[in-house]
N, C-alpha and C positions, 0 to 999 in steps of 0.2 A: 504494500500500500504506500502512495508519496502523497504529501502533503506541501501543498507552498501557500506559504505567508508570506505578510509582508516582512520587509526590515528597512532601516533606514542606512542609504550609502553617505557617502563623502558628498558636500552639498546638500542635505537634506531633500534630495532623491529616496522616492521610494521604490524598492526592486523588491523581486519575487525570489525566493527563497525555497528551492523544491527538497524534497525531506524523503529520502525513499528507506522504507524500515525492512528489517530484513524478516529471517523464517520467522514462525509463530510454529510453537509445540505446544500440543493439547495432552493431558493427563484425564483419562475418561474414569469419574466416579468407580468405586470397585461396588458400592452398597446401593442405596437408597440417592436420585441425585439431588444435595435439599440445599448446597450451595454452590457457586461458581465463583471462584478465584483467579484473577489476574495478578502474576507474580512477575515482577520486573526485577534485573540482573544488576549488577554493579558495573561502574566504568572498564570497558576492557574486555567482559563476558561475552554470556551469550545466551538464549534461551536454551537449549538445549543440555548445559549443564547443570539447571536449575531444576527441569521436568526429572532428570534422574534420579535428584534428590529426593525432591516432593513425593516421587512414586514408591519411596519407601517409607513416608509415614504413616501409620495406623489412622489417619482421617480418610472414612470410605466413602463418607456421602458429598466430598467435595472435589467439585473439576478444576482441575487449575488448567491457565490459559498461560503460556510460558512469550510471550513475544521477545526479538531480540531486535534491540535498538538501531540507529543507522548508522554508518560508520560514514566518520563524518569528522572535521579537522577539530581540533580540540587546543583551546588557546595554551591551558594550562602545561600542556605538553612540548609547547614551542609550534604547534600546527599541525604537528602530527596526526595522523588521523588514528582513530580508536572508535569502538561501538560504545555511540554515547547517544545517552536520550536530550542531552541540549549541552551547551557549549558553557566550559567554566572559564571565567576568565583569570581567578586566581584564588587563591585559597583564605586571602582575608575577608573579614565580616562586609568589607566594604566591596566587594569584590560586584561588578555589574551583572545583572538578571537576565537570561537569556530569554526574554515573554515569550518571542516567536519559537523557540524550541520546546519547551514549558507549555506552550501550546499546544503545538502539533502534537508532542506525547500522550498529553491529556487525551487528548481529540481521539488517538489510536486505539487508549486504552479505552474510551466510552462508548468507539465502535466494535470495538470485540466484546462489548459486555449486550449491545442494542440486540444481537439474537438469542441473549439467554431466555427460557421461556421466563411467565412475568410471576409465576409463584415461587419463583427459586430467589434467596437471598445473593445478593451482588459485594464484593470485595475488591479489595486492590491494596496489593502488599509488593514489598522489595527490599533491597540489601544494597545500604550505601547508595549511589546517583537515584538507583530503582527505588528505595526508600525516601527519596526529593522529592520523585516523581509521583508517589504515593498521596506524600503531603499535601506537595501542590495541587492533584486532582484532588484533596479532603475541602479546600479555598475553593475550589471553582463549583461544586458540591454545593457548598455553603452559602456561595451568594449569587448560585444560581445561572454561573455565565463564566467565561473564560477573561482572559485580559482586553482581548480584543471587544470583548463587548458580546460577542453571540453565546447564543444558550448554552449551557451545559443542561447533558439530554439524560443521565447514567443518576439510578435513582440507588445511591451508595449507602450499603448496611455496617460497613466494616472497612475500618483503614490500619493496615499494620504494614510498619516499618521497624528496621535495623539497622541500626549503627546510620543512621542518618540525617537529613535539617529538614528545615522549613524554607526551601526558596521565596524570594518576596517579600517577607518580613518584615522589610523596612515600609514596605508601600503597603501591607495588609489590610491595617486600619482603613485605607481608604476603600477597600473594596468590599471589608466587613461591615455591617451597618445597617440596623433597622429591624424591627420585632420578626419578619419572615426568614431572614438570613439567622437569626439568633436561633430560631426554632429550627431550621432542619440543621445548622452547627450542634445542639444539643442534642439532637436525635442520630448522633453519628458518633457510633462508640471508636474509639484510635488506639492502638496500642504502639509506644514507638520504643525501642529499645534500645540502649549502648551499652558497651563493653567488650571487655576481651574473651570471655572468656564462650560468648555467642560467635564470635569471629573464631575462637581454636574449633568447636563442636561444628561450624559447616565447614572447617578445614578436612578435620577427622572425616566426617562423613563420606564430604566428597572425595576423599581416598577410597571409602570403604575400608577402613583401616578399625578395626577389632575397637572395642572400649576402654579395653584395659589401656591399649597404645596410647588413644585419647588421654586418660585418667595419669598417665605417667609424666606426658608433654608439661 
């Protein structure tokens, strides 16, 4: 799937911006299917490494939808290109917002949730960049519309992140605001997690590497 947004050039030019995402891995329910999860990868990844994981935990009634980002230059890198859901410019708090990227991911992820059937609960979780991306689609959720102004369509029961931020932050306030936005923010449960020792356990796993190994590291 590609997406183009706007962005602004040198001279306050506006150009088009095209965004092409890469595979998508689905994890089909083992049980009953009573929810559908969109799981996003960290900077660097991929879907595919995520869906291996997920298909070994003991949650049978959930489908995870594994997308992998676009690969696409990455400032923080020196321009490098890497599979990134939007473009970091550097690693301080002050560090500028990528909307147009932060966009289109949103957008991706609220299209792969638009054919779940409409009785099944809706999620969106990830790991580092994938856990921004989480965040930020939990804001557009909440005040009902993307940066650019058009709707957000993805009716979100659940936001979980790891080891991850909150993109935007500094602008949020102005995009949070007013009794309707307040009520579907409080009707959206988030769990967002740090640490080391969530970072060692999907190390471990994704070795396949015994518990004891784990437990020793």
């Amino acid at each position: 799937m590609s997406f183009a947004g706007p962005s602004l050039a040198s001279g306050g030019k506006t150009v088009r911006r095209a965004i092409e995402f890469g595979r998508t891995y689905v994890v089909k329910p083992k049980g009953k299917h009573l929810a559908t999860v969109v799981w996003l990868h960290g900077l660097g990844d991929n879907g595919s490494s995520w869906s291996q994981l997920l298909e070994t935990l003991p949650l049978p009634n959930i489908k995870w939808i594994c997308p992998t980002a676009p690969t696409q230059p990455v400032t923080v890198f020196g321009g490098f290109p890497s599979t990134a859901w939007f473009d970091v410019g550097n690693l301080s708090e002050d560090a500028p917002d990528d909307t147009v990227g932060l966009d289109a991911a949103a957008a991706h992820v609220a299209n792969l949730l638009s054919t779940e059937p409409i009785d099944i609960r809706l999620g969106i979780g990830g790991f580092s960049m994938g856990a921004a991306t989480a965040m930020y689609s939990a804001t557009c959720f909440a005040a009902g519309k993307y940066s650019d102004g058009s709707a957000y369509p993805a009716n979100l029961s659940a936001i979980v992140g790891l080891s991850g931020w909150l993109p935007c932050s500094k602008t949020l306030s102005k995009k949070i605001g007013g009794d309707e936005t307040a009520r579907r923010a409080a009707s959206l449960p988030i769990l967002l997690c740090h640490g080391k020792e969530l970072e060692l356990n999907r190390t471990c796993l994704g070795r396949n590497e015994k518990k004891s190994a784990c437990e020793q590291q």
